[in-house]
C-alpha positions in Angstrom: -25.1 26.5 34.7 -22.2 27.4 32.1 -22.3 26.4 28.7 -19.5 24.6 26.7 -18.7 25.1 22.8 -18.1 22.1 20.6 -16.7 22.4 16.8 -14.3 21.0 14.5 -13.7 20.3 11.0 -16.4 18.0 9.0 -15.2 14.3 9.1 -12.5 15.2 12.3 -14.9 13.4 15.0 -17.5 15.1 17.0 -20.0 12.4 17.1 -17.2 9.9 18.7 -16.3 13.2 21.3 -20.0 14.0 22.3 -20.7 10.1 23.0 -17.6 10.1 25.3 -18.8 13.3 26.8 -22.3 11.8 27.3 -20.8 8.0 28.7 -19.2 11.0 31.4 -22.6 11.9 32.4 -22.0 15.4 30.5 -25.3 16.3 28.7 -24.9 17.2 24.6 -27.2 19.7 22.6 -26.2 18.3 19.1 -27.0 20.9 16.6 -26.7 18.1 13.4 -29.1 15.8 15.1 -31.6 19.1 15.6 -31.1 20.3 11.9 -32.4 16.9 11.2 -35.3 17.1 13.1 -36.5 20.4 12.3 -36.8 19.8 8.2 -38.9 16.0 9.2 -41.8 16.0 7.0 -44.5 18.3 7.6 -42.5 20.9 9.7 -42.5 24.6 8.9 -38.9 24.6 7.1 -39.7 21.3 5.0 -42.7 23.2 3.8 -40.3 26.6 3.3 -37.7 24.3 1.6 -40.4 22.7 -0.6 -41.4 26.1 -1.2 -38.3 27.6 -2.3 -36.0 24.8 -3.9 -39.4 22.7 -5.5 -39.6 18.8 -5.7 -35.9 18.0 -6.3 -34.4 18.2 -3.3 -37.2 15.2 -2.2 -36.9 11.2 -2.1 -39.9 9.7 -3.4 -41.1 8.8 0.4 -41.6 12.5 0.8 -38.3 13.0 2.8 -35.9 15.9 2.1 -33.0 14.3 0.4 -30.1 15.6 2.5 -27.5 14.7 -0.3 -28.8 16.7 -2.7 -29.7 19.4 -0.8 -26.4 19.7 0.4 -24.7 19.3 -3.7 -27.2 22.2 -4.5 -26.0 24.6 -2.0 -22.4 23.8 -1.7 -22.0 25.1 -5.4 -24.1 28.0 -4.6 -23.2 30.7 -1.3 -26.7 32.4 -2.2 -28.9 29.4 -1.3 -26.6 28.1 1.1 -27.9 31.7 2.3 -31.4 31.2 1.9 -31.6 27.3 3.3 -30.1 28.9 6.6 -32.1 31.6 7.4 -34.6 29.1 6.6 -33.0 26.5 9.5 -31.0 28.1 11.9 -33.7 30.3 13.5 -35.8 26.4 14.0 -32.6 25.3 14.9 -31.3 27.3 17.6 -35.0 27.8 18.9 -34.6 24.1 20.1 -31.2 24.7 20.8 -32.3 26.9 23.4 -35.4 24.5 24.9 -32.9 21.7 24.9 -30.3 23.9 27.4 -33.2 25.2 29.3 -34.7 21.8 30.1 -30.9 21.0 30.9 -31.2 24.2 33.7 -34.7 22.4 34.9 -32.7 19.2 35.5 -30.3 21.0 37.9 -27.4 20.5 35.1 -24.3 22.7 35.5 -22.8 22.1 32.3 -23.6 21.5 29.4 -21.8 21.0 25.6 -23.1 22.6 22.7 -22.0 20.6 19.5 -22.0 23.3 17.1 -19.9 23.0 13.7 -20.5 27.0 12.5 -19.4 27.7 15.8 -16.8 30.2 14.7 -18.1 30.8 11.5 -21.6 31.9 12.5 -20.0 33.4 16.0 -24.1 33.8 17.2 -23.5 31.3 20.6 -19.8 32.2 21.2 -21.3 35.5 23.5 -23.0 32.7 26.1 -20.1 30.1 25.9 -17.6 30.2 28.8 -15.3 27.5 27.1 -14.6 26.2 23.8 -13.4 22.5 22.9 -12.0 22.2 19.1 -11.7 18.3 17.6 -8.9 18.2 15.2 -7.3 15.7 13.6 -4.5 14.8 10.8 -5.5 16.1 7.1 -4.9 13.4 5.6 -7.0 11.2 7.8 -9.9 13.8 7.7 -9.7 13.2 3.9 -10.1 9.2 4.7 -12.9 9.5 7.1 -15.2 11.8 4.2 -14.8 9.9 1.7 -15.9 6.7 3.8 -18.5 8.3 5.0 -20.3 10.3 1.9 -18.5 8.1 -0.4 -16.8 11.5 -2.0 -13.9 10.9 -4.6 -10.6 12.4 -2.9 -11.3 15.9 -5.1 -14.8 16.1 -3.8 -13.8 15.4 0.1 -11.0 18.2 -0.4 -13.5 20.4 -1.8 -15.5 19.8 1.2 -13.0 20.6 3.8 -11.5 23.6 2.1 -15.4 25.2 2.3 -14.8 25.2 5.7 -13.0 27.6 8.1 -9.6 25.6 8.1 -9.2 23.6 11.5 -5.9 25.1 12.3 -7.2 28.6 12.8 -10.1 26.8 15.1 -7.4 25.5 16.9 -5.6 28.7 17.5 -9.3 29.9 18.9 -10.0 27.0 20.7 -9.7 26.8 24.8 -9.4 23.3 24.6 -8.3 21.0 21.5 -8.7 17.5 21.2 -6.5 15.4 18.8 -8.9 12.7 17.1 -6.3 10.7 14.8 -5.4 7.9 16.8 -7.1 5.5 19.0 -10.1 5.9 20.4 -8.4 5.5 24.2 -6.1 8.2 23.5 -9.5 10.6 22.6 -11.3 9.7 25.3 -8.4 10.7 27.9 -8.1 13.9 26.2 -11.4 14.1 27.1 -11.7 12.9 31.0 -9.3 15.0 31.6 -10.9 18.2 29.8 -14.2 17.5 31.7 -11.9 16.8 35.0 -10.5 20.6 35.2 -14.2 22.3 33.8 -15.4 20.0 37.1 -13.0 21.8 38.7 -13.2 25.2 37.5 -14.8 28.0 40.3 -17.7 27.9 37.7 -18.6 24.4 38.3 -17.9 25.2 42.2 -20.3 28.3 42.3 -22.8 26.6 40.3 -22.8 23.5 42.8 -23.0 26.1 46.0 -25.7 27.8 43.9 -27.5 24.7 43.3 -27.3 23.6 47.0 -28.0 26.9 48.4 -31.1 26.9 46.5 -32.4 23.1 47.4 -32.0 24.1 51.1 -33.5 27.5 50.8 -36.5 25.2 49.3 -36.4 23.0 51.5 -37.0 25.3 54.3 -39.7 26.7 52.7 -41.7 23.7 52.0 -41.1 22.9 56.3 -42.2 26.5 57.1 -45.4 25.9 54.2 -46.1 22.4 56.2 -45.8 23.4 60.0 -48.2 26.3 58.6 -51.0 24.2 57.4 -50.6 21.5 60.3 -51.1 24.8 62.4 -53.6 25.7 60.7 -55.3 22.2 60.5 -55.3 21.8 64.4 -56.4 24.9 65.4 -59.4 24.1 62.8 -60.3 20.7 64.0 -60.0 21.6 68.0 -61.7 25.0 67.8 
C-alpha cells in the first residue's frame, strides 16, 4: 500500500477533492474531520484544553467552541504551540489506525488530507505522492468569507498565516486547479487517480496482494486435506 499526500490552502477545496476521490472508490484519512473528533467532550485533549485555556474557549453545551479557539490562537504563535502538541499526537495516532485498518482491508492507496502537510513536514517521509488543491486568490478570499463569515481583512489575514499556495504548488507532484466548475475538478482528478492506478507501485502492490491471497489460499487447502487426513484415519482406526 502507498500512501498519497493531500494539502492546499484554507478555503481552496479539499473537502469537494476528497469526496470526488472517495465517489472513485479511493479511501480518505481526513485529518480536519479527526481533529474534530479527538477534542469531543470528555476526551483526553478536551480535558488538556479545558485545563490550559479555562472555560472560554466552551459553548454552554459543554462543547469546545472551535471559533474561539481558533481567534485565540491565531493572534498568538505560543498557544497555537501549545494547542498542537496538545492535538496532533491524538491526531496522527488515529491517523495511523485509520491507514492501518485501510492495509487490513487489502487497500493499495490511500489519501492523506493533511493541510500542515508542508508546514509540519512529519508525514511527507511515508508519502510517495503529493496532490496540492489551488485555486484563484481572489476566489479563495470569496469562499472564507462565505464560509466563517470573515470581513475581507480577516479572510486575508487568514490566508497570509498560511504557507502561500504557490510555493505548495512548486512542491506539489500533482496540482489541482479548484476555481471553476466542479466537472473541470473532478477530471483533474480521474485522471490523477488514473496514472497512480497505473504507476509500478499500484502494479507491485496488486501482484503483492495476489501473491499473498494465493499463498493463503494454499495454505488453508494444505490445513484442510490435513485435518480430513487426520479425521479419517481417526474414525477408521
Amino acid at each position: 500500500m502507498f500512501l498519497i499526500g493531500l494539502t492546499g490552502g484554507i478555503a481552496s477545496g479539499k473537502s469537494s477533492v476528497c469526496q470526488i476521490l472517495q465517489e472513485l472508490g479511493v479511501p480518505v484519512v481526513d485529518a480536519d474531520l479527526i481533529a474534530r473528533e479527538v477534542v469531543e467532550i470528555g476526551s483526553p485533549a478536551y480535558l488538556r484544553i479545558e485545563e490550559e485555556f479555562g472555560p472560554e474557549v466552551f459553548q454552554q453545551s459543554g462543547e469546545l467552541d472551535r471559533g474561539k479557539l481558533g481567534a485565540l490562537i491565531f493572534a498568538d504563535a505560543e498557544k497555537r504551540k501549545r494547542i498542537n502538541s496538545i492535538t496532533h499526537p491524538q491526531i496522527y495516532a488515529k491517523m495511523r489506525s485509520q491507514v492501518f485498518r485501510h492495509f487490513l482491508n487489502g487497500e493499495q492507496m490511500v489519501v492523506l488530507d493533511l493541510p500542515l502537510l508542508y508546514e509540519t513536514g512529519r508525514a511527507l517521509t511515508y508519502i510517495y505522492k503529493t496532490i496540492v488543491v489551488s485555486c484563484d486568490k481572489d476566489e479563495q478570499k470569496r469562499r472564507l468569507q462565505l464560509r466563517g463569515g470573515y470581513t475581507e481583512l480577516q479572510a486575508q489575514d487568514r490566508i497570509e498565516s498560511q504557507m502561500p499556495l504557490d510555493l505548495k504548488t512548486a512542491r506539489a507532484d500533482y496540482v489541482i486547479e479548484n476555481t471553476g466548475q466542479r466537472q473541470y475538478t473532478r477530471q483533474q482528478v480521474e485522471d490523477i487517480v488514473r496514472t497512480l492506478r497505473r504507476s509500478k507501485h499500484h502494479i507491485l502492490n496488486k501482484l503483492l496482494l495476489g501473491a499473498g491471497a494465493v499463498m493463503l489460499l494454499a495454505i488453508l487447502i494444505v490445513f484442510s486435506y490435513t485435518v480430513l487426513g487426520l479425521i479419517a484415519r481417526k474414525t477408521f482406526a
